[in-house]
C-alpha positions in Angstrom: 92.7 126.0 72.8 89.3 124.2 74.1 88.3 125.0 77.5 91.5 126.0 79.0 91.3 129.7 78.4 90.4 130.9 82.5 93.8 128.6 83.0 95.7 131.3 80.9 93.9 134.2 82.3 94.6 133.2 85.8 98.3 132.3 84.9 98.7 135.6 83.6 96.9 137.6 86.4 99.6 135.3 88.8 102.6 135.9 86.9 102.2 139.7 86.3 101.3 140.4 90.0 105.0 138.5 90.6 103.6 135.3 92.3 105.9 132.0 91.0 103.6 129.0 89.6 104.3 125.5 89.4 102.2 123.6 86.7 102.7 119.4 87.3 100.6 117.3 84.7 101.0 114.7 82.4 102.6 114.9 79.1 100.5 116.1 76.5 97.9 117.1 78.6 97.8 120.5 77.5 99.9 121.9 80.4 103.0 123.3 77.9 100.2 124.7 75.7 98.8 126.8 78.6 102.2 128.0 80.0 103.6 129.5 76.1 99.9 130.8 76.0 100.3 133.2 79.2 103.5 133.6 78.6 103.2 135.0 74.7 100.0 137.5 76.4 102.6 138.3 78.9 105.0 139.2 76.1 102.6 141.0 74.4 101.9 142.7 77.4 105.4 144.3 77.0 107.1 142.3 80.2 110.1 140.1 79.2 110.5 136.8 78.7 112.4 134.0 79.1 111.2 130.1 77.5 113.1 127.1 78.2 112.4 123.4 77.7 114.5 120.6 79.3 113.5 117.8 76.7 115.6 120.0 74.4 118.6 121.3 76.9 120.2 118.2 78.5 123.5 119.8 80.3 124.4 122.5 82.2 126.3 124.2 79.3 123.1 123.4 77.0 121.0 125.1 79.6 123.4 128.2 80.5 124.0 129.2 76.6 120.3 129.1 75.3 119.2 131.3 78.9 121.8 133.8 78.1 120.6 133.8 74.3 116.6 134.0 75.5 117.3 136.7 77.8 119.4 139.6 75.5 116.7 138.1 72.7 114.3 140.9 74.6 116.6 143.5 73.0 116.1 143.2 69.3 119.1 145.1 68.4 121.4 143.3 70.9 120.1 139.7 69.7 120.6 141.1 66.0 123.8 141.2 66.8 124.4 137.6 68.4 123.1 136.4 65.3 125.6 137.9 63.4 128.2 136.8 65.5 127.2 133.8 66.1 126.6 133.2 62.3 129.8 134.2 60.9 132.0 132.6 63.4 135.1 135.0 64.6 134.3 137.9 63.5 135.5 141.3 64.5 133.0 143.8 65.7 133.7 147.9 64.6 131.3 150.7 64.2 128.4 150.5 65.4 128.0 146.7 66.5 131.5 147.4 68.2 129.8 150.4 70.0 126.7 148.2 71.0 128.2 145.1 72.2 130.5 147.2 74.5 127.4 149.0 76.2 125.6 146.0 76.4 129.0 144.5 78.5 129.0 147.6 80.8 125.3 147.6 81.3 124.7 143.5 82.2 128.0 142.5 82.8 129.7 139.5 81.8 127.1 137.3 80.9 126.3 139.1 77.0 130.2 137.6 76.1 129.0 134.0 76.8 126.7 134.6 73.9 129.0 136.3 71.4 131.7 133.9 72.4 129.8 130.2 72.8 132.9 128.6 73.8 133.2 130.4 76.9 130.4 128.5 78.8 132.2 125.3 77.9 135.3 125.8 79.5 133.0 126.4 82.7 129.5 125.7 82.3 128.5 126.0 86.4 129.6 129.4 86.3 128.1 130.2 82.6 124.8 129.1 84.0 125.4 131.4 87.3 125.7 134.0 84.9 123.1 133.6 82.9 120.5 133.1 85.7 122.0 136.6 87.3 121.1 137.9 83.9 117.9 137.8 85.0 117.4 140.1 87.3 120.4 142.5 85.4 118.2 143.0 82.3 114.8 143.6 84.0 116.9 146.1 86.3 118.7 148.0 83.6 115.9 148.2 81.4 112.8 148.7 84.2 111.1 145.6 82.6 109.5 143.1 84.7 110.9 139.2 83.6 109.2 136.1 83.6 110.9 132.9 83.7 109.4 130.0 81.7 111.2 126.3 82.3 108.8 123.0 81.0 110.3 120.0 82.3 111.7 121.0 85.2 112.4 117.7 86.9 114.9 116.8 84.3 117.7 119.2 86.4 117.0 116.5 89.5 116.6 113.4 87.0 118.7 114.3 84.0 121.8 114.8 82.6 123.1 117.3 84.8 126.3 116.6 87.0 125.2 117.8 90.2 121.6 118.3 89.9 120.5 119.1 93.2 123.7 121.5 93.4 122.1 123.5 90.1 118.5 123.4 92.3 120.0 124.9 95.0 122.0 128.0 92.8 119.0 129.0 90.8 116.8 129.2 94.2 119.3 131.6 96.0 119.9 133.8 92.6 116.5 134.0 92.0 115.1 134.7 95.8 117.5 137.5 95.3 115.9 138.4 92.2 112.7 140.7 93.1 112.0 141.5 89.1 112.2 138.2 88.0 108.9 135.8 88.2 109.5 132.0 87.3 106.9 129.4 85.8 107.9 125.7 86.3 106.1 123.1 84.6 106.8 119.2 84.4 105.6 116.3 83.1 106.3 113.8 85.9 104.4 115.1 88.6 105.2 113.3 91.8 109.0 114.3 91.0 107.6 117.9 90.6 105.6 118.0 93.8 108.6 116.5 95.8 110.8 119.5 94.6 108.5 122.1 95.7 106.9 120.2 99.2 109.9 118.2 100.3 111.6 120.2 103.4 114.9 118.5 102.4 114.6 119.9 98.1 116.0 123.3 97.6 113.1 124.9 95.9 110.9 123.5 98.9 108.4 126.0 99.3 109.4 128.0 95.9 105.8 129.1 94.4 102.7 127.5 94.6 100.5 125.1 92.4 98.2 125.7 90.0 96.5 122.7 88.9 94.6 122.5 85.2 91.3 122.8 85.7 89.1 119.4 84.1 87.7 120.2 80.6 84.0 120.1 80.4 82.0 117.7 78.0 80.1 120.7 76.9 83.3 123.1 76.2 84.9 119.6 74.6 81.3 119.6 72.5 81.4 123.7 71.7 85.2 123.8 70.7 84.9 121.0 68.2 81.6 121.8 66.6 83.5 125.6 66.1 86.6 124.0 64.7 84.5 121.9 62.4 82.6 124.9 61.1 85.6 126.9 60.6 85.9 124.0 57.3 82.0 124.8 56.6 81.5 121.2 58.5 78.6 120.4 60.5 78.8 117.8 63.3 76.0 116.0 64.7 75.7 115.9 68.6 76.3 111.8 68.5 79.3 112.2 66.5 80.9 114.7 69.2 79.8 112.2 71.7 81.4 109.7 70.5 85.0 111.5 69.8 84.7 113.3 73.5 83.8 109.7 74.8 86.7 107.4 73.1 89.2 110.4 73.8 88.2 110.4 77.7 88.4 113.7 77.3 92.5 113.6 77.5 93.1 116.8 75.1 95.9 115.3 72.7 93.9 112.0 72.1 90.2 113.7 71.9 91.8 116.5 69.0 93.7 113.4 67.1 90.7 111.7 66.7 89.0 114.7 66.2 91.2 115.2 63.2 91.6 111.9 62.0 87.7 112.5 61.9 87.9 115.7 59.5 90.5 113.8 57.2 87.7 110.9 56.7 85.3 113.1 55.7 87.1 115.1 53.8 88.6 112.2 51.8 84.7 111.4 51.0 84.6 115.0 50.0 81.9 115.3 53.0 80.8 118.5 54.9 79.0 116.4 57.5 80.3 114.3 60.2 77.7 111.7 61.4 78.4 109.0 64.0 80.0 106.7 61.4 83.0 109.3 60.5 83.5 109.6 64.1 84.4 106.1 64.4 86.3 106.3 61.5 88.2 108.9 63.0 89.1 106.5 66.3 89.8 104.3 64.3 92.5 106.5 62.5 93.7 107.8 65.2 94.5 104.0 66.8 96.1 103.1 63.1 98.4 106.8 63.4 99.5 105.8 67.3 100.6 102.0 66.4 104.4 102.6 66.2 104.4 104.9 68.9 102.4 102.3 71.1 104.4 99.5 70.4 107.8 101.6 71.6 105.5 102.5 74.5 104.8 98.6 75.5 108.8 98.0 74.8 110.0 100.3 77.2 107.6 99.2 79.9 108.3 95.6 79.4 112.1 97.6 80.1 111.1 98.3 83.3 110.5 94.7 84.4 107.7 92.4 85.0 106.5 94.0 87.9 105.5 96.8 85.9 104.4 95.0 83.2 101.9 93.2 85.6 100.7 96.3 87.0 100.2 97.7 83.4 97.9 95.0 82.8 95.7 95.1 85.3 95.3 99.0 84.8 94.9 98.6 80.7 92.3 95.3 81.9 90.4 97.7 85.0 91.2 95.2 87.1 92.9 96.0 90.9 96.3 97.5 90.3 97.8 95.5 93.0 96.5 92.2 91.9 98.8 89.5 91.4 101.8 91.5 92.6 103.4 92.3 95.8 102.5 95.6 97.6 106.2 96.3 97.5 106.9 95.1 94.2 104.1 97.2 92.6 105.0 100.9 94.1 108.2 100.2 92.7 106.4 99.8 89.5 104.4 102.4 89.8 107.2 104.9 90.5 108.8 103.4 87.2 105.8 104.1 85.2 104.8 107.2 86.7 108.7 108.4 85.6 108.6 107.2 82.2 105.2 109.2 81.8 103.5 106.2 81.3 100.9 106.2 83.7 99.7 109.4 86.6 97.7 109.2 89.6 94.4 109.5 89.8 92.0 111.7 91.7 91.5 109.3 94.2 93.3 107.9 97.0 95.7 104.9 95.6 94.4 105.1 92.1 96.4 105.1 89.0 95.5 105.6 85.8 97.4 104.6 82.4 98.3 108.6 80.8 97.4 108.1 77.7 93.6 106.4 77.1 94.7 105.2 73.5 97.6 103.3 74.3 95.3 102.0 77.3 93.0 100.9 74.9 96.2 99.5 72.6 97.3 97.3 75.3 93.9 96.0 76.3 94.2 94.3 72.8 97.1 93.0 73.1 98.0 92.0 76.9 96.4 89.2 78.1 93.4 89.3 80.5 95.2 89.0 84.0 
């Protein structure tokens, strides 16, 4: 990683003294990057861990099965097992699996048979995942191992495919209040969803952990971390040529390293060891050509949304006053849309808005029309 490395230290320090964290930035920002960071030093460390995403688990059942499976997986031996269970279907256990999957049911209960029999959390999946999250605290207990809790995407529990989402919110909170040994990290992608979750008075984790927000990464580190990269491929890159890649990615860490590579693969297609200010912009250039599909499905589902948020996309992609042309009401609506669909994030001022991703801004201000 470039320039996020006192992010992981201080995530660490947090998480290991038992304070909960609460990371809320935009997709592909870096934010997932930094959480699996701390959380493979914490492992490392010899704590346990748990590691959860939302954009893959989209139901309760989804979400109670893989817990159960990531928590026993800090006992080799016992997620050896699972495995072979899991692999060859109905299976009876003797010997010495038979002898270990009956300790690991006295020791942590009932949870362990929901992952040697998978079809237990779908007859019931609330009370598989009420299981699984009382795992938790069981396996740190029983073993004297602090845990740490990893979920990315948090806000999909409130704003996915869950049946009672709020109901879910307000189980994990009182299991895991009551769960001294267990530490959690929450991160999401839509980040006024996330900070209503955690400052609302009304939201069940209301008050649940505290912020840490990404600190901004420096021109210079941007400058030292790619020249290093380069030169680990015996490439030398001049100071205008870094300029110019830090510059066109607006220092957005995604967009900066794909151009950044889309740089190396120019001049390494001219069998080059030198990037000058020309491969640079060869490298935007790539990098624009690589994004196409993916900003054409990006302009498709905010034209979705309506023309209100179509209008306000233009006048972000053209720099123009977000609320020009558009209704006050009209365009907070809008904004709301976007800022779910991850399309645009709010800026460091007061009222300002920013399109997420500075490529696809730069997409649509070819091919919107000047408002």
């Amino acid at each position: 990683m470039i320039g996020r490395g006192e992010d992981v230290d201080e995530l660490v320090a947090q998480l290991r003294g038992g304070i909960h964290r609460i990371l809320a930035a935009p997709r592909r920002t870096g934010k997932s990057t930094v959480c699996q960071a701390a959380i493979a030093r914490l492992a490392g460390d010899g704590l346990y861990t748990v590691s959860l995403s939302l954009f893959e688990l989209t139901s309760t059942a989804s979400l109670a099965e893989r817990m159960v499976q990531r928590t026993l997986a800090n006992r080799g031996a016992l997620a050896r097992l699972i495995e072979r269970v899991r692999a060859g279907g109905e299976i009876v256990l003797k010997g010495a699996a038979l002898t270990l999957s009956v300790k690991a049911r006295a020791e942590l209960g009932e949870a362990v048979e929901l992952a040697l029999n998978p079809s237990l959390v779908a007859r019931d999946p609330r009370a598989a995942l009420l299981s699984a999250l009382r795992l938790l605290q069981a396996i740190a207990d029983r073993d004297d191992r602090p845990l740490v809790l990893f979920i990315d995407e948090l806000q999909e529990i409130a704003n996915g495919d869950y049946s009672d989402g709020q109901q879910i919110l307000k189980e994990l909170r009182e299991i895991l209040a009551r769960s001294p040994r267990v530490t959690c990290l929450f991160a999401g992608s839509v980040e006024h969803l996330m900070r209503d979750l955690f400052t609302n008075r009304q939201r069940a984790l209301y008050g649940f952990g505290g912020f840490h927000d990404l600190s901004p990464i420096t021109t210079q580190e941007w400058h030292d971390g790619l020249s290093a990269r380069f030169a680990e491929d015996r490439v030398q890159a001049d100071p205008d040529a870094l300029e110019r890649i830090v510059t066109a990615g607006r220092t957005h860490p995604r967009c900066t390293m794909l151009i950044a590579q889309q740089a190396h693969v120019a001049i390494v297609e001219e069998d080059s060891r030198r990037l000058d200010l020309a491969g640079a912009e060869r490298g935007y250039q790539g990098a624009m050509a690589a994004e196409r599909a993916r900003h054409a499905d990006g302009l498709l589902d905010a034209r979705r949304l309506g023309p209100g948020a179509l209008r306000v996309l233009t006048n972000l992609a053209h720099r123009t006053p977000t609320y020009r042309q558009i209704e006050p009401k009209t365009a907070r609506r809008a904004l709301d849309a976007l800022a779910t669909a991850g399309i645009v994030s709010r800026g460091t001022g007061r009222g300002e808005w920013a399109i997420t991703d500075p490529l696809f801004a730069d997409y649509l201000g070819t091919v919107l029309p000047h408002p």
